[in-house]
C-alpha positions in Angstrom: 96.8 120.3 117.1 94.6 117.6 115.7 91.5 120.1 115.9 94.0 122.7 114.0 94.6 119.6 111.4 90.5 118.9 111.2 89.7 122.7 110.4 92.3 122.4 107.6 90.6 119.3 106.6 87.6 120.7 106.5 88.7 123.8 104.5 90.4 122.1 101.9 86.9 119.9 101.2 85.1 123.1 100.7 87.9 123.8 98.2 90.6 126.3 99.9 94.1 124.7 98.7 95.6 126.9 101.0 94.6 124.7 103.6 96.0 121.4 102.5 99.4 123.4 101.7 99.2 124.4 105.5 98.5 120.4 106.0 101.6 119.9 103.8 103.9 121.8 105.5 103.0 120.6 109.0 103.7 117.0 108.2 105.8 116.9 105.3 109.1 116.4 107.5 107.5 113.5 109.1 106.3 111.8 105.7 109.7 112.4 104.4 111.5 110.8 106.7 109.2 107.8 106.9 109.6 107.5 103.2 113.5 108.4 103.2 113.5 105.3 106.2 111.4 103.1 103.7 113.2 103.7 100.3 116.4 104.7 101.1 117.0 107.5 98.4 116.7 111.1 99.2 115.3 111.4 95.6 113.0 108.8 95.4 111.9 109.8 98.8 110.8 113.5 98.0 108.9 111.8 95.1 107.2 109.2 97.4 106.0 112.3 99.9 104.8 114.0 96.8 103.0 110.7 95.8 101.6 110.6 99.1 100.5 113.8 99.4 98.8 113.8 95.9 97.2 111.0 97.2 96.0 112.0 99.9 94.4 115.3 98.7 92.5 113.3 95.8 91.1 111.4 98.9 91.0 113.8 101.5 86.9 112.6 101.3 87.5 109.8 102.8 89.7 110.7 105.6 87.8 109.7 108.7 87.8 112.3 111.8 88.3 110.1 114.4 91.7 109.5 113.8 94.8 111.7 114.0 95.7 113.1 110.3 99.2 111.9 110.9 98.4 108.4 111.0 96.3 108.7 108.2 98.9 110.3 106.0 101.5 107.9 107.1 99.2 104.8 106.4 99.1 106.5 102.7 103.2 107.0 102.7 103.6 103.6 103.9 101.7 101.9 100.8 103.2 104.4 98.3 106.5 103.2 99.8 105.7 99.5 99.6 104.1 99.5 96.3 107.6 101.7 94.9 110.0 98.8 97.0 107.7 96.2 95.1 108.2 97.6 92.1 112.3 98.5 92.5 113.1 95.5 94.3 115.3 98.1 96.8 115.5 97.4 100.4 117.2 99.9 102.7 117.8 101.6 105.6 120.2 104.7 106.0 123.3 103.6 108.3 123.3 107.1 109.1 120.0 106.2 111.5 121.3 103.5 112.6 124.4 104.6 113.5 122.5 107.4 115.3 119.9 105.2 117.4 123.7 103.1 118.3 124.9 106.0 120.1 124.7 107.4 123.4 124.6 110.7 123.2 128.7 111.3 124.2 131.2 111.7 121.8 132.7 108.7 120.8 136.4 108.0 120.8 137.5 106.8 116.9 137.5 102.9 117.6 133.7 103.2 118.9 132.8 105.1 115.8 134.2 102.4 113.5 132.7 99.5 115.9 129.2 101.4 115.8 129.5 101.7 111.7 130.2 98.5 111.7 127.3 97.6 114.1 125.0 100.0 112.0 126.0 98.5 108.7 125.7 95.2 109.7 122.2 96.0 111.4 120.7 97.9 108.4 121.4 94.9 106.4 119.5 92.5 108.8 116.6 95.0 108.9 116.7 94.6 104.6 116.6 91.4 104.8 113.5 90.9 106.6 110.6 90.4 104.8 108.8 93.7 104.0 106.1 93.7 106.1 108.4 92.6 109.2 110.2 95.2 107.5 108.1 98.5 107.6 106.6 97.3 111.2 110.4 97.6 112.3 110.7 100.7 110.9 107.8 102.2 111.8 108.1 101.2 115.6 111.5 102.1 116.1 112.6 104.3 113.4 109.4 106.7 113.7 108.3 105.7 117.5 105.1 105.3 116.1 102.6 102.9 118.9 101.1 99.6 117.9 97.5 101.5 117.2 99.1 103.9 115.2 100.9 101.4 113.1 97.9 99.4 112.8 95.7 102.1 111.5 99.1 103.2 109.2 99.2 99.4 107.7 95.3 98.7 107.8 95.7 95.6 109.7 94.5 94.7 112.7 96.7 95.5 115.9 97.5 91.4 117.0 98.8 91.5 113.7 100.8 94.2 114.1 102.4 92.8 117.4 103.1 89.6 115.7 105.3 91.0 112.8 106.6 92.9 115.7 107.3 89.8 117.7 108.6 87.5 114.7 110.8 90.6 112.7 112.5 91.3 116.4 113.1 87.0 116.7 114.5 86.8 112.8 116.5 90.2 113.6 117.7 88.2 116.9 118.5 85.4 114.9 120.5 87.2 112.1 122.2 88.8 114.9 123.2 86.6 117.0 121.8 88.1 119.9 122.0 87.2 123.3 119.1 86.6 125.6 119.6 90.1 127.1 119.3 92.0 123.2 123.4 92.3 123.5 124.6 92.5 119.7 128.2 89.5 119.8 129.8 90.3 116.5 133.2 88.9 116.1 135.7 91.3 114.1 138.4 89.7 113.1 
């Protein structure tokens, strides 16, 4: 897969757009969703994949082999996404996700539903409230499953950083939360 993704590097540099189509197509689902996750908008996501793409083939020269295509293009995603949030002031995260990591995989009965909406909603806006770089860590370690070597290459930062942002968005999320010691979410519906 990642020689597959070099070759097609390497084809598109000696100028066959064919190629980087083929790159689009094998990782569009995965920069859409990171930006969908990121921006919240379906619309505004499709444009932020575009703008990533686009940026990406305009630099395509200095993609460096050693690393995984994926990560690369996500790093380029990411800062579309952050530069867009900067600009829109828009922080959020689709309850829909949420809702979807809350579950178990059985079929809930009607009162779990509502309490898990309730859960989601009241998680997503815990997760907008952090501050965007605890923000897009979050997201892109549990939303996208990405590892912290991955994420650090994705941001540009070193890795320690990365587990930091990690360590204090998960504490502030705790915190706005109120969880308990054992990551059990007490919310009190009256």
């Amino acid at each position: 897969m990642i020689n597959e993704d070099l070759s097609l590097v390497e084809r598109t540099l000696q100028g066959d757009k064919e190629a980087f189509g083929q790159l689009v197509i094998k990782h569009e689902t995965m920069v859409f969703n990171l930006a969908y996750r990121m921006v919240g908008s379906r619309e505004e996501a499709a444009d932020m994949a575009q703008e990533a793409f686009l940026r990406a083939y305009r630099s395509l020269h200095t993609y460096k082999t050693e690393f995984k295509f994926s990560t690369w293009v996500c790093r380029i995603v990411s800062h579309a996404c952050i530069d867009y949030l900067r600009r829109q002031r828009v922080h959020a995260v689709s309850a829909e996700d949420l809702e979807r990591l809350a579950g178990d995989g059985g079929e809930p009965s009607p009162h779990e539903k509502y309490e898990q909406s309730e859960a989601a909603d009241i998680i997503q806006q815990a997760i907008a409230s952090l501050p965007e770089k605890y923000r897009v860590a979050i997201l892109l370690r549990y939303i996208e499953d990405m590892t912290y070597e991955d994420i650090a290459l994705a941001l540009d930062m070193p890795l320690g950083t990365v587990k930091t942002h990690l360590r204090r968005a998960r504490l502030m999320l705790k915190d706005k939360l109120n969880l308990s010691d054992e990551g059990v979410l007490s919310i009190e519906v009256c």
